[in-house]
C-alpha positions in Angstrom: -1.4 9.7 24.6 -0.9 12.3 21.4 -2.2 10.9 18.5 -0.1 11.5 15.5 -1.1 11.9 11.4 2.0 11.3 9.8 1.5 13.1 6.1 3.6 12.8 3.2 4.5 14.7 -0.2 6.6 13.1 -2.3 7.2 15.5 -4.9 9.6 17.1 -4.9 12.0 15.6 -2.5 11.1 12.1 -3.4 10.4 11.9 -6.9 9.6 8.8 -9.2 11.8 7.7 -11.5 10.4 4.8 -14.5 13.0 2.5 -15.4 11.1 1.5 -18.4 10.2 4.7 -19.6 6.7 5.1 -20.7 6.8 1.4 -21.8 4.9 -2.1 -20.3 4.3 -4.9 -21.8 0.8 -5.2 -19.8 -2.3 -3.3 -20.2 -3.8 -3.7 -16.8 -7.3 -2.6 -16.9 -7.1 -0.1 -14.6 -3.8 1.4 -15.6 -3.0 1.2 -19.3 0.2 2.5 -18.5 -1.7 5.8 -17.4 0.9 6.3 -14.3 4.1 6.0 -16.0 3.7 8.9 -17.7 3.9 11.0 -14.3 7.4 9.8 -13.5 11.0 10.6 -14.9 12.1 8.5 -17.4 15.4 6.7 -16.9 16.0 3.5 -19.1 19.5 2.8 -19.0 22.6 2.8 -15.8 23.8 6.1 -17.3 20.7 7.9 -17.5 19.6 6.4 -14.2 22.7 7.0 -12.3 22.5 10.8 -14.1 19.3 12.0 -12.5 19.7 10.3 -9.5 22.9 12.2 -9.0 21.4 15.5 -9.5 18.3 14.7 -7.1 21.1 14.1 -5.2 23.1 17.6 -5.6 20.0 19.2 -5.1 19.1 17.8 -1.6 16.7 15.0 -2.5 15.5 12.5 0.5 15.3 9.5 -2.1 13.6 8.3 -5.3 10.6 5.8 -5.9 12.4 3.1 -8.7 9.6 1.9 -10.5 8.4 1.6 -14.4 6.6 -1.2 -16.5 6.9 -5.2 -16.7 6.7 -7.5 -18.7 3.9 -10.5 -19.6 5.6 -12.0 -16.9 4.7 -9.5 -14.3 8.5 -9.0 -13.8 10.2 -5.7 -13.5 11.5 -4.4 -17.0 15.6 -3.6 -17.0 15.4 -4.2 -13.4 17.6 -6.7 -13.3 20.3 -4.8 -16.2 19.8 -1.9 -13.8 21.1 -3.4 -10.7 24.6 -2.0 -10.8 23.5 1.5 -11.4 21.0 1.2 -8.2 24.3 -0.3 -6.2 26.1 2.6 -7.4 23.8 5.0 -6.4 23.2 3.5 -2.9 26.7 3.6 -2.7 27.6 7.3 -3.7 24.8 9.3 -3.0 22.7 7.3 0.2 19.6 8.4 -1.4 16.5 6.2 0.4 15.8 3.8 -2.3 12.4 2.6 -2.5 11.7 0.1 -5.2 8.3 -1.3 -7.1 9.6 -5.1 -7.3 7.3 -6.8 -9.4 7.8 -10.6 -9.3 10.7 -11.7 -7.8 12.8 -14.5 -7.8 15.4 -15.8 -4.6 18.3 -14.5 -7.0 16.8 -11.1 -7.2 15.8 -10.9 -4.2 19.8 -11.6 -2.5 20.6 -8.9 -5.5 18.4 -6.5 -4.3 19.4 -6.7 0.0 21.9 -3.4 0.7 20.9 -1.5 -2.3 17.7 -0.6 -1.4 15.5 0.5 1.6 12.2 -0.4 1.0 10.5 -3.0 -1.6 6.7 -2.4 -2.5 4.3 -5.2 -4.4 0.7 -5.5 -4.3 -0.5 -8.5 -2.5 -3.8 -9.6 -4.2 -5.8 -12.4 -2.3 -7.2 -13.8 -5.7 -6.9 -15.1 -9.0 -9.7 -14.0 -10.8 -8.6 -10.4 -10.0 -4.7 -11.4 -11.0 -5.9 -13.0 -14.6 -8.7 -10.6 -15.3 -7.5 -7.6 -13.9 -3.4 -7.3 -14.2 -3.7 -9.7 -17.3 -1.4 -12.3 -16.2 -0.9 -15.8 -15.9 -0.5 -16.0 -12.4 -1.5 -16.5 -9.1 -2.3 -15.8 -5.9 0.7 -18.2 -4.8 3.8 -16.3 -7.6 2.6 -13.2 -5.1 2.9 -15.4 -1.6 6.6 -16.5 -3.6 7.7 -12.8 -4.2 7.0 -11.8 -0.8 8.3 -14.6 0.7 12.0 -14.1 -1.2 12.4 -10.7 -0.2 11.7 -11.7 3.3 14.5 -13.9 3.1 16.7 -12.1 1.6 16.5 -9.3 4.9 14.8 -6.8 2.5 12.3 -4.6 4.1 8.7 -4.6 2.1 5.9 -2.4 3.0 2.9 -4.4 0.9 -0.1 -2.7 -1.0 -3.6 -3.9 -0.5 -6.0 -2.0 -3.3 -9.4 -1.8 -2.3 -11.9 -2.5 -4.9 -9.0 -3.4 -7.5 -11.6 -5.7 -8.9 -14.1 -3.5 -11.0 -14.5 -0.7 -8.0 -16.3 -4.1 -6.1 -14.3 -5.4 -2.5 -13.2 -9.3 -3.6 -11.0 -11.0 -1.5 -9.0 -7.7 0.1 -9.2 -9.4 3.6 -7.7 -13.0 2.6 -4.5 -10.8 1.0 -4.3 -9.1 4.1 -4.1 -12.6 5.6 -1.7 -13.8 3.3 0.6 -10.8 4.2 0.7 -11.3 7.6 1.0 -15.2 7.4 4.2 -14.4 5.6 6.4 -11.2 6.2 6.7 -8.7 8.9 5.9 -5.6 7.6 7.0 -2.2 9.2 4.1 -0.6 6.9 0.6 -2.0 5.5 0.0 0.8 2.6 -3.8 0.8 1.4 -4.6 2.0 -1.6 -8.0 2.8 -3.4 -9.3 1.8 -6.9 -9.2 4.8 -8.7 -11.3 4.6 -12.2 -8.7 6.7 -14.7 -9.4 8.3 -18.0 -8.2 6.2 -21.1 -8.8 2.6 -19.4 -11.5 0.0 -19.9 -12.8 0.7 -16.2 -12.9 4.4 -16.7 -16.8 4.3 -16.3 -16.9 2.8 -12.8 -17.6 3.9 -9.8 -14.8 3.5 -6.8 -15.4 1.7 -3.5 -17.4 3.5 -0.6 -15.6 5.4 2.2 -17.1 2.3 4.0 -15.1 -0.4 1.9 -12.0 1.1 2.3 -13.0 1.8 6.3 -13.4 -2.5 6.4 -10.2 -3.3 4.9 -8.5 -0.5 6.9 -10.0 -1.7 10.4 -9.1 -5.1 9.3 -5.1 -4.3 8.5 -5.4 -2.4 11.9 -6.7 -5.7 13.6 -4.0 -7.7 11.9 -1.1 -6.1 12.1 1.5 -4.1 15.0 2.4 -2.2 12.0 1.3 1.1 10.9 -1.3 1.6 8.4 -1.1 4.4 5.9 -3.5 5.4 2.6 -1.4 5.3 -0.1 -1.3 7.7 -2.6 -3.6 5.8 -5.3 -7.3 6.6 -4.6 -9.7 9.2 -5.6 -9.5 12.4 -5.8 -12.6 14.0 -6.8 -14.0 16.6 -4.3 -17.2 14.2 -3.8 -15.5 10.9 -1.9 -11.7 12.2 -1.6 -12.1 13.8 2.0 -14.6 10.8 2.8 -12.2 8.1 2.3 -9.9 9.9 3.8 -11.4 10.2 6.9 -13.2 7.3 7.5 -9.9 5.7 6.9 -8.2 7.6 9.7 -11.4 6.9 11.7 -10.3 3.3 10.7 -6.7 3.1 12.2 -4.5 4.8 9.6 -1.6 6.7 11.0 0.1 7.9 8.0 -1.7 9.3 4.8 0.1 10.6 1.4 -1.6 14.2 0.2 -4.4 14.6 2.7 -7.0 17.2 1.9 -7.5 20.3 3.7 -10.7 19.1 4.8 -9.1 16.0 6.0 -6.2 17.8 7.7 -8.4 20.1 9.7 -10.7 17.2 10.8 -7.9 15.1 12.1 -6.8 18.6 14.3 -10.5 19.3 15.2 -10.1 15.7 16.9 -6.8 16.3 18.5 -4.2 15.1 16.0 -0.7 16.5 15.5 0.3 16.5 12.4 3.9 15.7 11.4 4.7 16.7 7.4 7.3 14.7 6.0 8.6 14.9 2.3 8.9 11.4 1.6 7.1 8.3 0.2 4.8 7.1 2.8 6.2 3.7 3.2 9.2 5.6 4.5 10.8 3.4 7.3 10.6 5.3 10.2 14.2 5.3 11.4 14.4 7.6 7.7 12.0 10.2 9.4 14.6 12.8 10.4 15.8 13.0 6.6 12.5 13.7 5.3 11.5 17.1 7.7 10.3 19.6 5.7 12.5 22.4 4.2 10.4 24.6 2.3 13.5 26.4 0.2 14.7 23.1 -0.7 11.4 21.6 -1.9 10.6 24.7 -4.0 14.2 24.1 -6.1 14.0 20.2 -6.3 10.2 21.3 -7.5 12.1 23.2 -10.1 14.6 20.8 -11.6 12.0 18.0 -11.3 9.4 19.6 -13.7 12.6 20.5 -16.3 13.7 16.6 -15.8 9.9 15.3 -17.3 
């Protein structure tokens, strides 16, 4: 049987677009609102419905929807937003991928047909939730989110971080538990403490290329669905290629920005590898859209870096 590493690029045919701007009204300690300054800003319908249209005209696959939230650990202007995301279902058929925070059984009937994918962590403990992400929540408001979408028919491909809790493994497994005690997932998407410049965990050390192998082989065990390595982990030359490696070692089958080293391992061992511009909790019956075409990432590449 050919084994297949699906890899994925986002930028620049699936860009990421912050509905909050550069604003959140948490300061998660291992974020500090670090990763919203990588993504388009787009506050309001008109200037979200604006530079989605153009991604659009210029032969985008879809767009991440994501930004800040509030002490709640709700989505900010997602819900004022919801007609301009309708609308650009609607006119352009852009693949709409969306970073749901909490979300309520309203919401989530508000959000079925107007998008293609929802993405939340799932974290398996409340030490982590209150210390961590700074809010006054629990393990159980998560089980609630995922459980609405569900529901509601919306597809969700959940995020486990590995070593979320101070670069140390606490309670990964029991969220993978939780996930798969309620939702089908097409896509498990592992991601990997990072420790980021200008946050109170900056100093720390990530998890071993063992840790993330565990909670990898575990998601494997657990679940008919594939297994990818998100996008957020390290990248420093030392433990990038590990991880990466020891994850595919692990069971992953899809893998967002893979390292030369880590692509010619994984052909070394008899992989394929399929490229796909996309988000790599792309549903698969999306694949076709996001095949690479080299002349059309290299302009969307363009108009991206003017758009920041």
């Amino acid at each position: 049987m050919q084994k297949i590493l699906k890899t994925y690029y986002v930028w620049p045919r699936f860009p990421s677009v912050s509905m909050s701007g550069k604003d959140c009204m948490l300061s998660c300690r291992h974020c500090n609102r670090h990763y919203l300054k990588g993504m388009i800003p787009a506050v309001t319908d008109e200037e979200l419905l604006r530079v989605c249209r153009r991604f659009y005209e210029n032969n985008a696959v879809g767009v991440l929807l994501s930004g800040g939230c509030d002490r709640n650990g709700k989505m900010l202007n997602l819900e004022k937003n919801l007609s301009a995301i309708k609308k650009i279902k609607d006119e352009t058929g852009l693949i709409i991928k969306l970073h749901t925070g909490f979300v309520d059984e309203k919401l989530a009937e508000n959000l079925k047909g107007i998008i293609d994918v929802a993405s939340m962590e799932m974290v398996g403990d409340n030490t982590t939730i209150q210390e961590i992400f700074g809010l006054n929540a629990t393990v159980d408001d998560y089980v609630e989110t995922f459980r609405n979408l569900q529901n509601a028919g919306v597809s969700i491909a959940p995020h486990v971080c590995v070593g979320i809790y101070n670069g140390m493994v606490k309670e990964e497994f029991k969220a993978l538990e939780l996930i798969k005690e309620n939702i089908k997932p097409e896509t498990v998407v592992i991601i990997v403490f990072r420790p980021t410049k200008n946050t109170v965990l900056q100093d720390l050390q990530p998890p071993s290329p063992e840790d993330v192998a565990s909670v990898v082989k575990k998601a494997k065990g657990l679940f008919d669905a594939e297994i990818s390595l998100g996008c957020m982990r390290p990248r420093n030359r030392a433990v990038r290629a590990e991880i990466e490696i020891e994850a595919l070692k692990s069971g992953v089958s899809r893998m967002e920005l893979p390292s030369e080293k880590t692509l010619s391992y994984a052909k070394e061992k008899g992989y394929e590898i399929k490229r796909l511009d996309a988000c790599c909790a792309l549903p698969e019956k999306y694949e076709y859209l996001a095949e690479v075409n080299e002349f059309l990432s290299k302009k969307i590449h363009l108009l991206s870096t003017n758009m920041l």
